[in-house]
Rosetta silent file (secondary structure, phi, psi, omega in degrees, C-alpha in Angstrom):
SEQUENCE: XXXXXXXXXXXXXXXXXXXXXXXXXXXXXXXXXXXXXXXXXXXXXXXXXXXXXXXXXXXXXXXXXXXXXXXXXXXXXXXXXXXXXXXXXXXXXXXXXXXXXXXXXXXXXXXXXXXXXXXXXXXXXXXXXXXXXXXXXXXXXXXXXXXXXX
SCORE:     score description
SCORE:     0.000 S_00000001
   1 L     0.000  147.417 -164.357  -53.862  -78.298  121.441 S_00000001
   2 L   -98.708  173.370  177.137  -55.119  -76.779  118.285 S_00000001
   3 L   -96.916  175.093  179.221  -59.028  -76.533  118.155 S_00000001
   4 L   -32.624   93.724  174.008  -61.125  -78.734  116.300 S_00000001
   5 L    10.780  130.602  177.687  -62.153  -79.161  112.996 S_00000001
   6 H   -74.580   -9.713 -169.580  -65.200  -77.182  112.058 S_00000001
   7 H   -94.681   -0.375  170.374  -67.128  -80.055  111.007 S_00000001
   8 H   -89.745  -14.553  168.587  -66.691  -81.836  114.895 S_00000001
   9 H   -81.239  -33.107  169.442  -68.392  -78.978  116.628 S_00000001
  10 L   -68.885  132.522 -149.317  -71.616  -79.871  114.542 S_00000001
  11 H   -80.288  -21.677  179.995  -73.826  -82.380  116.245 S_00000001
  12 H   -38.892  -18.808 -136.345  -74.769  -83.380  112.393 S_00000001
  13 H  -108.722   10.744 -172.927  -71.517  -84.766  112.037 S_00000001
  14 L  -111.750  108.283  167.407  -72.204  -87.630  114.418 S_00000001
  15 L    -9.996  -67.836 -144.052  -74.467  -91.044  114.499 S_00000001
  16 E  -106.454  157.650  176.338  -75.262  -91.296  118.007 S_00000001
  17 E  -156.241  114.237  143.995  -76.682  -88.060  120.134 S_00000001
  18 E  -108.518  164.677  148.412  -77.714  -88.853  123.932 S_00000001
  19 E  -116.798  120.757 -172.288  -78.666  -86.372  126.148 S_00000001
  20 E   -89.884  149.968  178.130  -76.860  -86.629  129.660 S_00000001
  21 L  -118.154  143.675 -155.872  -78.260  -84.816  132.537 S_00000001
  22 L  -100.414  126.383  165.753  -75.184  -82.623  134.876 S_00000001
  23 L   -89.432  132.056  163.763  -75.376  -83.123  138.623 S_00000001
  24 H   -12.802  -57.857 -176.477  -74.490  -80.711  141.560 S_00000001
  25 H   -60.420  -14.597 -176.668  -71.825  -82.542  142.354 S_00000001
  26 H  -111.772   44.049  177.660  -70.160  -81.951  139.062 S_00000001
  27 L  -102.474  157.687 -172.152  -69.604  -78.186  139.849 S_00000001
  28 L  -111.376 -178.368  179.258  -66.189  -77.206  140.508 S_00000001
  29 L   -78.829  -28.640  136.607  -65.662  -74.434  142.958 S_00000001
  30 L   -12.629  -27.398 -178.499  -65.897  -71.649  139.935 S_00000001
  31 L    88.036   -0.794  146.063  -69.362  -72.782  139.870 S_00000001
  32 E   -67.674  178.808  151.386  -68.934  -75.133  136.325 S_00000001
  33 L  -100.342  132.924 -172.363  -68.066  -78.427  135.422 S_00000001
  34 L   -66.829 -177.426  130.316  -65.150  -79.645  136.418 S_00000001
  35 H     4.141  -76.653 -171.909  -62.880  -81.889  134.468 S_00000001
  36 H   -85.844    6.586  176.156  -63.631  -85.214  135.799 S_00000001
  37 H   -78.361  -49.524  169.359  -67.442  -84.284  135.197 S_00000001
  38 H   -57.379  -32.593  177.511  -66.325  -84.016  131.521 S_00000001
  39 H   -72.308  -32.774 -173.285  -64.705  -87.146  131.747 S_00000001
  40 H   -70.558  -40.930 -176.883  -67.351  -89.159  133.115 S_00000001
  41 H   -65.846  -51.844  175.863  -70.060  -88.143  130.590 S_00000001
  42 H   -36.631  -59.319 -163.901  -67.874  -89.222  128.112 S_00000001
  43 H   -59.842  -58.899  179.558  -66.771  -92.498  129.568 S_00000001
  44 H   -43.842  -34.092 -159.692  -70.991  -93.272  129.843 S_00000001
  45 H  -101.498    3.754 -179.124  -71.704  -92.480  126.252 S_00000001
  46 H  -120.345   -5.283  158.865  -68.896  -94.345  125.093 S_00000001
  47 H   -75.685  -31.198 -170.877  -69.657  -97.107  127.396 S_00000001
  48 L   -94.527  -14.853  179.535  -73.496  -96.946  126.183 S_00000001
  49 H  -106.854  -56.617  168.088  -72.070  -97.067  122.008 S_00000001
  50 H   -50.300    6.394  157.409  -69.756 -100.446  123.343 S_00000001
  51 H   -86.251  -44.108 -174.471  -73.461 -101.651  124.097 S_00000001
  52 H   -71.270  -48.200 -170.841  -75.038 -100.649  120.727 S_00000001
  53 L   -85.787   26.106  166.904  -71.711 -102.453  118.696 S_00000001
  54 L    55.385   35.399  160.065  -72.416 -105.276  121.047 S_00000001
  55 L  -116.006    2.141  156.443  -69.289 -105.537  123.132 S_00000001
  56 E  -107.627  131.741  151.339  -70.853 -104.877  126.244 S_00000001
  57 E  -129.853  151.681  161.692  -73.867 -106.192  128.032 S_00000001
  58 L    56.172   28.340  179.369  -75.496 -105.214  130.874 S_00000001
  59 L    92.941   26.264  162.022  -71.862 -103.676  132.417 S_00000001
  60 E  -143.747  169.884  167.973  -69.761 -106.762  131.358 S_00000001
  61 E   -74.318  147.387  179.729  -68.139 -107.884  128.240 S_00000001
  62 L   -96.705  137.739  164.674  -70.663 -109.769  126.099 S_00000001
  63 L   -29.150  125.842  163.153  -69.853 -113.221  125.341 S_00000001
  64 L    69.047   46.420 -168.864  -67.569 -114.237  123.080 S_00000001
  65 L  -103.238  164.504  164.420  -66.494 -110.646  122.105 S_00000001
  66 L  -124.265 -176.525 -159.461  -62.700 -109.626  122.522 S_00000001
  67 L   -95.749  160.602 -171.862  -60.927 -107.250  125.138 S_00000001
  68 E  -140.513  168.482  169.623  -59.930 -104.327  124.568 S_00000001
  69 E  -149.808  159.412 -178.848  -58.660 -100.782  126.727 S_00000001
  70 E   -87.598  137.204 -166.575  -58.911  -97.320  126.250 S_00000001
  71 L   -93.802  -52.724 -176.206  -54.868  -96.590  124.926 S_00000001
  72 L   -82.146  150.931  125.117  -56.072  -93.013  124.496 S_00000001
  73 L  -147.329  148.942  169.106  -58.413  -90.288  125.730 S_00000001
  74 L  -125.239  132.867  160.305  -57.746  -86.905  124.790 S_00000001
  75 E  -131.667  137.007  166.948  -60.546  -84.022  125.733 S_00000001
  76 E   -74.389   90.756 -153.725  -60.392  -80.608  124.266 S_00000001
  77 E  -110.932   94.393 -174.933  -61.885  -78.884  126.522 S_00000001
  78 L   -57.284  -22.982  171.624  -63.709  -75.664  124.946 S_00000001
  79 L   179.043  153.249 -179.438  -66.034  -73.749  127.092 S_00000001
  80 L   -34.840  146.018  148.254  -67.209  -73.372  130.635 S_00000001
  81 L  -107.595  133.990  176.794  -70.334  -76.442  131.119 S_00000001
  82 E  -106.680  145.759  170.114  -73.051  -75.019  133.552 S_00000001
  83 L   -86.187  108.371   31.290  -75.467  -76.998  136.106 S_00000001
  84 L  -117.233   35.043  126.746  -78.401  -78.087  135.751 S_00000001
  85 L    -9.725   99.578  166.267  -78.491  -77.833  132.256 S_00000001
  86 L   -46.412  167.958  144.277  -78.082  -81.187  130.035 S_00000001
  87 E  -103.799  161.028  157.685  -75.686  -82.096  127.684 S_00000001
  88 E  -106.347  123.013  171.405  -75.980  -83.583  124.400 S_00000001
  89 E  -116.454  112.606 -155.982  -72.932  -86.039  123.780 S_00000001
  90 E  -113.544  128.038 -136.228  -72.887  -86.488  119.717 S_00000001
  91 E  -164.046  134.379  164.279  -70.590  -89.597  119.232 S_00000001
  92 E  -178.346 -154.025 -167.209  -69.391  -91.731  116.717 S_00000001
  93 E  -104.145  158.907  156.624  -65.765  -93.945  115.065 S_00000001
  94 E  -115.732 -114.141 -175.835  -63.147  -91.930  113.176 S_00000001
  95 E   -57.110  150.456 -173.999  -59.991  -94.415  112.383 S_00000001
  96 E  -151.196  116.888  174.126  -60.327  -98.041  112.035 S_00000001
  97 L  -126.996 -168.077 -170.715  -57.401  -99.866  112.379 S_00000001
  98 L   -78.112  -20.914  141.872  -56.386 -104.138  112.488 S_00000001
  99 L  -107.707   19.159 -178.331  -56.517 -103.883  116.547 S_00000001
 100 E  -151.405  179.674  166.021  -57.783 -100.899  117.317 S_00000001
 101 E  -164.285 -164.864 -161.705  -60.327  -98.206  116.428 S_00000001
 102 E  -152.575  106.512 -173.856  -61.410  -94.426  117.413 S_00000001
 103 E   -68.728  161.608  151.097  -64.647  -93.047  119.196 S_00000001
 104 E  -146.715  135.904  164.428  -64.959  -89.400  118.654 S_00000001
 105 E  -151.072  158.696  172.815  -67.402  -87.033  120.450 S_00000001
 106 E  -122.667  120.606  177.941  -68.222  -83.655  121.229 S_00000001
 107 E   -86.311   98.206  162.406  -70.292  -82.378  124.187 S_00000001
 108 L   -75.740  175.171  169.806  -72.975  -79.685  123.360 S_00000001
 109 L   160.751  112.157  176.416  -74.960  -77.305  125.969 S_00000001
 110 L    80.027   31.166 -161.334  -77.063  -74.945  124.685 S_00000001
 111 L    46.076   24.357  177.190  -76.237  -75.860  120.867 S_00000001
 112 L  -105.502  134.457  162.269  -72.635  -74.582  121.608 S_00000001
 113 L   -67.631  145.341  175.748  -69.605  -77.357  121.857 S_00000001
 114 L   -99.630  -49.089 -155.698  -68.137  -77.319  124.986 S_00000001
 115 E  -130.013  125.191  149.285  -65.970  -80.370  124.618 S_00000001
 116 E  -114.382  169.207 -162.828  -64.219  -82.969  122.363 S_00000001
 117 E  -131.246   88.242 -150.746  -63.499  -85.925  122.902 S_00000001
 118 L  -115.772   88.338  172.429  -60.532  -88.331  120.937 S_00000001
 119 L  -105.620  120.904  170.193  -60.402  -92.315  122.659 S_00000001
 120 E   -98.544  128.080  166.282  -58.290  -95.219  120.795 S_00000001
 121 E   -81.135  145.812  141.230  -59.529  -98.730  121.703 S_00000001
 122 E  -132.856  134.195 -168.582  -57.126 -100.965  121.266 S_00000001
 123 E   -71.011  130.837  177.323  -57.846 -104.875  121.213 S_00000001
 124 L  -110.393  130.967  150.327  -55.237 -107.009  123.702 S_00000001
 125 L   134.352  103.483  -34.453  -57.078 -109.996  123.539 S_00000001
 126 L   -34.952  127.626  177.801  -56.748 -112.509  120.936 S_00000001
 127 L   -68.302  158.993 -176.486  -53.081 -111.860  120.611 S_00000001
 128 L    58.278   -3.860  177.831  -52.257 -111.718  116.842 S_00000001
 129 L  -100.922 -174.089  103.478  -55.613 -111.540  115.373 S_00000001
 130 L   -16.492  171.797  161.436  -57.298 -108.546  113.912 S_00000001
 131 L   -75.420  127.868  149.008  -60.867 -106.769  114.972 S_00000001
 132 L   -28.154  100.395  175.007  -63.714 -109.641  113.914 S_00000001
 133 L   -12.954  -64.425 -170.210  -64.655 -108.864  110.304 S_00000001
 134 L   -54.441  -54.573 -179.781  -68.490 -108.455  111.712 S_00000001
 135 H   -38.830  -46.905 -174.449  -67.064 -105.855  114.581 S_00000001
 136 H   -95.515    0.501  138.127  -65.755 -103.739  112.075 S_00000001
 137 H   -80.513  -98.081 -154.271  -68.639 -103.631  109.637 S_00000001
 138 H   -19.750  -46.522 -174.777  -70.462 -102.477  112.762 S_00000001
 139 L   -81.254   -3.661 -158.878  -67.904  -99.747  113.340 S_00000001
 140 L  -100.248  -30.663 -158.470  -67.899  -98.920  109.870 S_00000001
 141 L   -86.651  -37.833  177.224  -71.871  -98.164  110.080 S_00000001
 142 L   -89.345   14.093  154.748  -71.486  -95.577  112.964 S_00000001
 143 E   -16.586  134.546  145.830  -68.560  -93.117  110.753 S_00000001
 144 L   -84.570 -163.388 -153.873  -68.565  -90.237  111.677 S_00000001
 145 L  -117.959   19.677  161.803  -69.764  -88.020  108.659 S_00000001
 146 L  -122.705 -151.349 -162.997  -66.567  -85.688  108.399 S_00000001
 147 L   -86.709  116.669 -159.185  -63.543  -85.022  106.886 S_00000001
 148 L   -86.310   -5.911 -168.211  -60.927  -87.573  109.117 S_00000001
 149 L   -92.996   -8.729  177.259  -57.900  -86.420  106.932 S_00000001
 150 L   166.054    0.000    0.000  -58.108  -82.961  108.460 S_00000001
């Protein structure tokens, strides 16, 4: 995998910024974080931005929203993450397509990236329709702020 863009290692280049906090448990025997530690913080903050564009509530699909799956997930994974240190996971859409669309984030620690992060949604549910006009102004408002063509 080649690395990243220079403008996806800046947190600037994002909407959304949480800060996650890294558990014991997500040390590998190396003394880092493994893998699935990286995966899981991801999966939360991109579970927690399906809350903000209103297709989740409270850990269900919100009414009369439509379904979707993750198609994708790619992580880059860039440097060692240490315990007990947070993270910051800086998060926002790249591509917007007529059933699908594309979180992207990157996982700081210590103002360095550790991690990116590439997941395509794609909607199964209405067959034949499009993303809701409204969905996709929503998605449109949390761009990320860098160059998507390269």
């Amino acid at each position: 995998m080649s690395r990243p863009a220079p403008w996806r290692l800046s947190p600037d280049s994002y909407p959304k910024l949480e800060v996650k906090q890294t558990r014991f448990q997500d040390l590998d025997t190396m003394g880092h974080l493994n893998n699935v530690a990286y995966a899981a913080l991801f999966e939360d903050a991109r579970v927690r931005m399906n809350q903000q564009l209103g297709r989740v509530n409270r850990g269900k699909m919100a009414e009369g929203t439509f379904r979707a799956v993750v198609a994708q997930n790619v992580i880059n994974y860039l440097a060692e993450g240490s315990f007990p240190e947070d993270v910051e996971i800086a998060l926002g859409i790249g591509r917007i397509g007529n059933r699908s669309f594309e979180m992207l984030a990157a996982m700081f620690q210590s103002g360095k990236c550790i991690a990116t992060c590439d997941t395509t949604i794609v909607m199964t549910d209405p067959k034949g329709e499009s993303l809701p006009a409204e969905f996709v102004t929503r998605l449109e408002g949390m761009r990320v702020k860098g160059d998507l063509q390269g």
